[in-house]
N, C-alpha and C positions, 0 to 999 in steps of 0.2 A: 504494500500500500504506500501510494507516493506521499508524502505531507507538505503540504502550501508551505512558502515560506515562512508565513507570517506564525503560523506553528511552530517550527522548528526553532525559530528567534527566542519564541516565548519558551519553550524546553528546553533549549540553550541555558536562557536565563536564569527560568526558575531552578533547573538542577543546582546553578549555578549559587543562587542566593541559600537553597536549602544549604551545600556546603559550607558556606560564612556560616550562617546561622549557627549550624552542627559544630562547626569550629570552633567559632566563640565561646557557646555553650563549656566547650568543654576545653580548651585551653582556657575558659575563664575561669573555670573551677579550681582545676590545678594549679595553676600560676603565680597569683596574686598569694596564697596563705605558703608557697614555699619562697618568693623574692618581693614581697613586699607589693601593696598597692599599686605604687604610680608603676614599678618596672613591671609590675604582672597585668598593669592594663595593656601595658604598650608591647610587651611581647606576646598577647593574647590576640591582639590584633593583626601583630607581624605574622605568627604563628599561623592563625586561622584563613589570612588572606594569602599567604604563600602555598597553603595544602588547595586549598580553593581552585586557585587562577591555576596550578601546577597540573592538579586533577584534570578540569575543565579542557585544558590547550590537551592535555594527551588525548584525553575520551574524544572530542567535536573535533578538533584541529591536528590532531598527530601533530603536532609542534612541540616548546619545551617553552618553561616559565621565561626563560629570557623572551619572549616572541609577544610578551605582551607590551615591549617598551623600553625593557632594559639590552638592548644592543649598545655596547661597549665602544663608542670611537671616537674623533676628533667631533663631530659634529653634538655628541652626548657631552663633553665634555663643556665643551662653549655653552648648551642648551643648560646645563650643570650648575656652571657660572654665572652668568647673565639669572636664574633662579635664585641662587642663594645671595647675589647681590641687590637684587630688588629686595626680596624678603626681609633680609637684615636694615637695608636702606631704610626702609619702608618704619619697620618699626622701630628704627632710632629716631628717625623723623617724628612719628607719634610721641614718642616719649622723652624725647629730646628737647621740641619745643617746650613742652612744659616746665622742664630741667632750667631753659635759659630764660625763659619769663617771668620764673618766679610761682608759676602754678602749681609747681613738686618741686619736692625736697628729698634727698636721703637722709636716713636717720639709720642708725646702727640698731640690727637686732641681737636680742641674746642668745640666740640657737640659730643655727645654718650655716656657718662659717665653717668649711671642713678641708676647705685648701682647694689646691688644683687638681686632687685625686678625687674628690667632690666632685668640682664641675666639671671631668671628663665624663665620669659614670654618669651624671647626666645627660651631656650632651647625647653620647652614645645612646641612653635613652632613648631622649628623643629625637635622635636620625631612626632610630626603630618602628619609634610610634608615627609619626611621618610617613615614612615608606608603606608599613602596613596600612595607614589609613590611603593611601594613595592607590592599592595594589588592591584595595576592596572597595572604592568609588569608583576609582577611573581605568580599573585591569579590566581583566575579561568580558563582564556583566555589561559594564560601560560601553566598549569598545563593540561589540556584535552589537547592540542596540545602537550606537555612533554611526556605522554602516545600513543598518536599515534604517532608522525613518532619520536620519541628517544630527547639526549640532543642537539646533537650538530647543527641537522636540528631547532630545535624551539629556542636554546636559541642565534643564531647567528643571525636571523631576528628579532626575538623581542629585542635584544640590539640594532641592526641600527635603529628600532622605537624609542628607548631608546635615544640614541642621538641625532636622528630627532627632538624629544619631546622639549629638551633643547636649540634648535636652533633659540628660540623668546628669549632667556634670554637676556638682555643687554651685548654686549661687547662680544658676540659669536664667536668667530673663526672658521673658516672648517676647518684648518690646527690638530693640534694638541689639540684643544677645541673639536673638534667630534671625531679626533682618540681615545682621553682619555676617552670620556664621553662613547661611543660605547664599549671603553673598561673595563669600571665599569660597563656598564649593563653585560657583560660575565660575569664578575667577581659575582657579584650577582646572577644570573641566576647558574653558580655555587654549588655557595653559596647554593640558595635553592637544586638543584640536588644532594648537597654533604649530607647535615643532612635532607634532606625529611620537612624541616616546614621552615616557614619565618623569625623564630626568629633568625637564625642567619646571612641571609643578612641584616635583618632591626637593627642589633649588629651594621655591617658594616657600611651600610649608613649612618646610625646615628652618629656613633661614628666617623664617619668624617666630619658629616656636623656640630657637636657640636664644634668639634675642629677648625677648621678654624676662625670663629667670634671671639673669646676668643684670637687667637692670631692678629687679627687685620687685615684679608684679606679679598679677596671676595669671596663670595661662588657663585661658578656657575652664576656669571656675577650680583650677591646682595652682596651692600654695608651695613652691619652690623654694627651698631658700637655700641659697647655696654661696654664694658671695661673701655672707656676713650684714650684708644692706640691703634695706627696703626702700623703695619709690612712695613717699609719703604726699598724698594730692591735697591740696588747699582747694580744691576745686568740689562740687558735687557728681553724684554719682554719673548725672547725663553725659559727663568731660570724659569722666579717669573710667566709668567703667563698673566701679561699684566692687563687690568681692568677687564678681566673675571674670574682672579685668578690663583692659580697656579694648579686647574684641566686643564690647557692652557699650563703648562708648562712642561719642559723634565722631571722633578723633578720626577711629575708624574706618568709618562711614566716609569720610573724606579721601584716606590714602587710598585708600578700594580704587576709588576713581581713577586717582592716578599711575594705579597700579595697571589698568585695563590699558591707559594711554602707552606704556612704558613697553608692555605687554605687544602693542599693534609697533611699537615705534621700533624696540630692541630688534638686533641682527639677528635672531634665531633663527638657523638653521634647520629646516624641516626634513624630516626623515620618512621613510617610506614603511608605512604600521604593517605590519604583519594582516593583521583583523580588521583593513581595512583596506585592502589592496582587493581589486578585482576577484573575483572565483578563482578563474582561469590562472590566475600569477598564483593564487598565495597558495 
């Protein structure tokens, strides 16, 4: 029995999402009570979205988990770059101006200072939680739905997933906490549509979720403290973001913008997707 495209898309998918699900499920059980919360969310996700996209690309695609994006070359590299320099840009600029106006302050905390052995495990952290969050929005699932109905039908319901996803974090907002968060999954989503491979939203991510702890705030509703200093706001919560940080804030809401410009302007380099290339080629 032959099956319609539009069939095969949706069983593509859905096998696809039951495996996240199943994954999570169950790297989220183990994980977290044997390495701690923040590293057992973020390796729960890497975890669960690499068995995912790995499974999927063998079963539909005979291909291998590199094929969803991670291709390795000069052009990854730049895509790389050009990511983690907006990201980090991006959120020094948010938290920076405040820094030199006078709208924050540092103040020294009494716990979180634990050296540069501190903030590497960190960071390495969150290049984890990144990537896995990137390899379960924008891998597989993303990528066959990209190819059949276009960008702007798939990557505007997989961003409202996007913010839905974050809406157990502590100190969540629905106001300006899902608009912003909804609107970094576009932004990403993007991202991959713009250079054809993951490395230069997982630039992005990353290079914002690095930055924020180093200056002393919270990341998507996670208190980080790893420096020894916290970013103390004179401002109210619509500015700085409140306790879920200032992805909650207007601040936000502004660089977004100009992250999209930055995004259409930047030389990236486009690469040819796997999961998105003809029948016939791929």
């Amino acid at each position: 029995m032959i099956q319609s495209p539009s069939l095969t898309v949706a069983l593509k998918v859905g096998i696809f999402a039951v495996l996240e699900i199943l994954g999570l499920v169950v790297f989220g059980q183990v994980l977290p009570p044997v390495v701690g919360y923040l590293p057992g969310s973020a390796l729960s996700v890497f975890a669960a979205a690499a068995v995912a996209n790995a499974l999927a690309m063998r079963i539909y695609e005979q291909g291998r988990l590199a094929d969803i994006g991670f291709a390795w070359n000069a052009s990854s590299v730049r895509n790389l770059s050009l990511g983690l320099g907006g990201g980090i840009l991006a959120a020094g600029v948010v938290l920076g101006g405040p820094l030199l106006t006078g709208a924050a302050a540092f103040s020294k905390v009494a716990q979180g200072e634990g050296g540069w052995s501190s903030v590497l495990f960190v960071l390495v952290i969150l290049l984890f939680g990144g990537i896995g969050e990137e390899m379960l929005f924008h891998g597989y699932g993303f990528q066959v739905l990209l190819r059949a109905l276009g960008p702007w039908a798939t990557i505007l319901p997989v961003s409202v997933l996007f913010g839905l996803a974050h809406s157990g974090n502590l100190n969540f907002s629905w106001n300006l906490g899902f608009v912003n968060t909804v609107s970094w999954g576009v932004l990403l989503g993007y991202a991959f549509w713009r250079s054809g491979d993951l490395w230069l939203p997982i630039g992005l991510h990353v290079g914002w979720n690095w930055t924020l702890p180093l200056f002393g705030v919270n990341l998507s509703g996670f208190t980080i403290k790893v420096t020894g200093y916290e970013m103390t706001w004179k401002v109210g919560p619509l500015w700085s973001g409140g306790e879920y940080g200032p992805e909650a804030g207007l601040l936000t809401c502004g660089i977004l913008v100009l992250l999209f410009v930055y995004l259409r302007k930047a030389p990236v380099q486009r690469q040819s997707a796997f999961l998105l290339r003809p029948r016939e080629e791929a």
